[in-house]
C-alpha positions as semicolon CSV with decimal commas, in nm:
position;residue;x (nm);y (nm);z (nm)
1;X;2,860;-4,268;0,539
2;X;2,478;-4,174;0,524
3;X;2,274;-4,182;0,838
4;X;2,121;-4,518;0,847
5;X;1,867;-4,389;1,129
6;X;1,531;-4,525;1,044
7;X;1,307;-4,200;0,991
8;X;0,923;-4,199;0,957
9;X;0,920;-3,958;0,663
10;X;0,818;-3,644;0,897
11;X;0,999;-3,337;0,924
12;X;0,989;-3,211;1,314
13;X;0,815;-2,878;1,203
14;X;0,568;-3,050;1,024
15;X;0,521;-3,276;1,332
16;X;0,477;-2,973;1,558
17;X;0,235;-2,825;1,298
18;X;0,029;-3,176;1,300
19;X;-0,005;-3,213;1,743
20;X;-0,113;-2,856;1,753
21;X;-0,378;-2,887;1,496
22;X;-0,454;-3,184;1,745
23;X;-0,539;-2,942;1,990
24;X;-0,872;-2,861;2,097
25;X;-1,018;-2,565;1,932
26;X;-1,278;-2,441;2,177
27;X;-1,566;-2,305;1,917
28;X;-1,662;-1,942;1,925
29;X;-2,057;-2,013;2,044
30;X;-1,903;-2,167;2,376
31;X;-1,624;-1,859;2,471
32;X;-1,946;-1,675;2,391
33;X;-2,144;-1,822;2,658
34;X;-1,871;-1,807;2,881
35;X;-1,786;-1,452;2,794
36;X;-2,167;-1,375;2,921
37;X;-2,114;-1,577;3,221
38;X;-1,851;-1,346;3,278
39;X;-1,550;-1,546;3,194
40;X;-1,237;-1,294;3,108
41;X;-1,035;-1,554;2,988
42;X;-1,317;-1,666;2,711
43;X;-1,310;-1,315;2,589
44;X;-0,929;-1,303;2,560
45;X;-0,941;-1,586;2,342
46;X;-1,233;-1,479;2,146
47;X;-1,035;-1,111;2,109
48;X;-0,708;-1,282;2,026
49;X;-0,908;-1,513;1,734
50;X;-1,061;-1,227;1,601
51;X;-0,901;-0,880;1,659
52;X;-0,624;-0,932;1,403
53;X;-0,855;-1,005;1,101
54;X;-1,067;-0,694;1,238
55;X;-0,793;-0,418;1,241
56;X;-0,679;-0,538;0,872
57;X;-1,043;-0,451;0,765
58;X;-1,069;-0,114;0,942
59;X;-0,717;-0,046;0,880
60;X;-0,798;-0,072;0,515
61;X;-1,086;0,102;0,542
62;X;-0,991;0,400;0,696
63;X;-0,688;0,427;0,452
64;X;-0,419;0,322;0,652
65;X;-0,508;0,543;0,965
66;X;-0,377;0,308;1,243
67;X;-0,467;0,491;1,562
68;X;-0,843;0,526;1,374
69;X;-0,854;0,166;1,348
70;X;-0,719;0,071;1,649
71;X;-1,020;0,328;1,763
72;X;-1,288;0,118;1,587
73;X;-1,136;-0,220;1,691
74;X;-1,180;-0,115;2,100
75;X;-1,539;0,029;1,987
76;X;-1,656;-0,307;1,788
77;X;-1,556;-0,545;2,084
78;X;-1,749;-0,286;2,297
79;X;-2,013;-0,306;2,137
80;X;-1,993;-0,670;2,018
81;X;-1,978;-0,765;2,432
82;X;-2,279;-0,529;2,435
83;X;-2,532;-0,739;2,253
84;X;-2,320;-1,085;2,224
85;X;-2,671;-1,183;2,428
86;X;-2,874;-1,085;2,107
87;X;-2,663;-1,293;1,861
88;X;-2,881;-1,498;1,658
89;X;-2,590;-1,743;1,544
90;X;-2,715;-1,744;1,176
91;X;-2,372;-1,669;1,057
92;X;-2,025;-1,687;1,195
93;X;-1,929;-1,509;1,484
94;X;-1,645;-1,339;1,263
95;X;-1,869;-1,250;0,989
96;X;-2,122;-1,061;1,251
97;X;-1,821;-0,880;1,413
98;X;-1,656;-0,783;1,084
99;X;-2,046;-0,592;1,046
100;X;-2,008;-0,442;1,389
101;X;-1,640;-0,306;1,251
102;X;-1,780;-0,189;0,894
103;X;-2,062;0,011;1,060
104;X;-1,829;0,160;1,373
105;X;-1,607;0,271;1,068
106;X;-1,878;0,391;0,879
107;X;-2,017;0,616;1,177
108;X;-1,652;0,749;1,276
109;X;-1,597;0,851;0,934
110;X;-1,930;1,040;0,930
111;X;-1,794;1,181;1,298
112;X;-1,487;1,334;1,107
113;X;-1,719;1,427;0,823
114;X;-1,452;1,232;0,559
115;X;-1,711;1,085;0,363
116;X;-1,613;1,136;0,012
117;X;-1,857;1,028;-0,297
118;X;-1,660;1,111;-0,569
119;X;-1,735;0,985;-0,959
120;X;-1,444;0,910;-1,194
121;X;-1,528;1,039;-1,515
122;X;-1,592;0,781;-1,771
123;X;-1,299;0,765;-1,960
124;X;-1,107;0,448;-2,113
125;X;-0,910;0,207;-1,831
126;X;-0,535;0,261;-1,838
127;X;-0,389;-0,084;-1,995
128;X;-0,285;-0,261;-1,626
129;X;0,095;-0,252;-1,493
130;X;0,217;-0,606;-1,508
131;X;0,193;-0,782;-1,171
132;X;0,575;-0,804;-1,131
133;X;0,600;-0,465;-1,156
134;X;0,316;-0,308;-0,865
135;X;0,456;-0,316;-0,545
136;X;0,250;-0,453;-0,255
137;X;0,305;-0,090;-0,065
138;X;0,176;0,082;-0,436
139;X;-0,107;-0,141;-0,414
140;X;-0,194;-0,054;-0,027
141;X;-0,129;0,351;-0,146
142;X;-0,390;0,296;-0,442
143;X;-0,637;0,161;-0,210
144;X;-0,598;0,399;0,063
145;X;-0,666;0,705;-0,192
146;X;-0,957;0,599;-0,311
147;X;-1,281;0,751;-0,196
148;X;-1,429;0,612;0,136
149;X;-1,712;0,392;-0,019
150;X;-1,530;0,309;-0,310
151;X;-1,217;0,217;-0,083
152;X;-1,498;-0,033;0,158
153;X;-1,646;-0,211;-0,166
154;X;-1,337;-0,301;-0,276
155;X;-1,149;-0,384;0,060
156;X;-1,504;-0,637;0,143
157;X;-1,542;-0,768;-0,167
158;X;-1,165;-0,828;-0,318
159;X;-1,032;-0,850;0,026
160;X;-1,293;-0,989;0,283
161;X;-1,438;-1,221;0,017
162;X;-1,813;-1,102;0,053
163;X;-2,060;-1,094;-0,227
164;X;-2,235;-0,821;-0,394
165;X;-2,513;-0,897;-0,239
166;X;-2,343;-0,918;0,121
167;X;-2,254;-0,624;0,083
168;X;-2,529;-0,443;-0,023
169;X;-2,661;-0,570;0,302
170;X;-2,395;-0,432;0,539
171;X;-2,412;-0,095;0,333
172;X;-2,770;-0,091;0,261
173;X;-2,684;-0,041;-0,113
174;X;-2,809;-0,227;-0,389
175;X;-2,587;-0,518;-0,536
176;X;-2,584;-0,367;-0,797
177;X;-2,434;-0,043;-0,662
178;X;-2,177;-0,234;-0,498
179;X;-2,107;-0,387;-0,849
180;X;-2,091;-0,032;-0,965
181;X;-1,861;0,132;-0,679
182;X;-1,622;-0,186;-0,694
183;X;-1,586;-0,124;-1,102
184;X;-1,440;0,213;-1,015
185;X;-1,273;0,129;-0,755
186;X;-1,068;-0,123;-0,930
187;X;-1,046;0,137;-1,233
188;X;-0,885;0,432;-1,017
189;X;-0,659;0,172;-0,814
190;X;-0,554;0,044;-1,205
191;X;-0,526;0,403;-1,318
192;X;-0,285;0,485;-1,011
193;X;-0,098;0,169;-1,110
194;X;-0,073;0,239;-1,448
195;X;0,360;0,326;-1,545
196;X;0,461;0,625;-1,550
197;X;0,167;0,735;-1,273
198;X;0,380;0,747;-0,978
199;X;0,188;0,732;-0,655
C-alpha cells in the first residue's frame, strides 16, 4: 500500500538547502570594518569566502605549482589586510583581491625569472578534438604549458570571466593585446588537444 502521508512537495535536502540560504550573509564591506577594528573572526570569514576562488586563479596561473600558489595566496591576504583601509569599494571585494593575487603572481614569477614571451608561429589551427574526447586533466596540462602571459589571459578571461579590457587594466596591456595573447593561447591549448598530440 502507498504511503498516504500528506507531503508538502519538498525533498529534505532541498529544505536544508532553502533555511541555509535563509541565513544571514554578513556582506564583505562590514567583516572589512571589523577586520580593521581588529576582529579575527571577521577575517576568518572573509579568508574562508575568498581564499578558495584565489588559489584556483594562482594555481592556474603558476601552472599547477601548488606550494607557489599557496605562496601567493598567504602574500595577497598580507597584503590585502595591509591596505584593506585604502579600499575604495568601487568594485567587489573579490574582484580587488583577485588583482592583489594576479600582481603577487606576476612579481613571484619575475622573482624566479620564469617569465616566458614566446610567439607561436602563424601557422593554420589544428581542426579541435571533440569535447567528449579532451580530458579535464589534458585540458589543465594544456593550460599549464602555455607561456606565463599567455597562460594569465586565458585563465582571467575564459576562466575568471573578465573582459579584454579588464584585463588590460590588471596587466597594463592593451585590450587589444589581451585579445591577441588569448587567440594564441587558445590556439596552442587546441594544438596540444589536437589527436594524435599526446600531452
Amino acid at each position: 500500500m502507498a504511503d498516504e502521508t500528506p507531503s508538502l512537495g519538498i525533498a529534505p535536502k532541498r529544505m536544508n538547502a532553502v533555511a541555509a540560504s535563509d541565513l544571514p550573509v554578513t556582506p564583505d564591506r562590514v567583516l572589512a570594518e571589523q577586520v580593521l577594528a581588529g576582529d579575527e573572526g571577521a577575517f576568518r570569514q572573509l579568508y574562508r569566502r575568498h581564499t578558495p576562488r584565489l588559489h584556483q586563479l594562482a594555481l592556474r596561473l603558476l601552472g599547477g605549482r601548488e606550494a607557489d600558489a599557496e605562496d601567493v595566496v598567504q602574500d595577497t591576504w598580507v597584503k590585502a589586510v595591509e591596505k584593506l583601509d585604502t579600499f575604495r569599494w568601487e568594485s567587489a571585494l573579490g574582484t580587488w583581491l583577485h588583482a592583489i593575487a594576479l600582481n603577487v603572481t606576476r612579481e613571484a614569477e619575475r622573482r624566479r625569472g620564469r617569465r616566458q614571451e614566446t610567439d607561436f608561429p602563424a601557422e593554420e589551427p589544428p581542426a579541435r578534438a571533440p569535447l567528449e574526447q579532451v580530458e579535464v586533466m589534458d585540458l589543465e596540462r594544456a593550460i599549464q604549458g602555455l607561456p606565463d602571459g599567455y597562460r594569465t589571459v586565458l585563465v582571467l578571461h575564459d576562466v575568471e570571466g573578465f573582459t579584454h579590457e579588464e584585463i588590460g587594466a590588471q596587466l597594463g596591456i592593451a585590450a587589444g593585446t589581451a585579445k591577441s595573447q588569448l587567440f594564441w593561447a587558445r590556439r596552442a591549448v587546441r594544438a596540444q588537444l589536437a589527436p594524435g598530440k599526446g600531452g
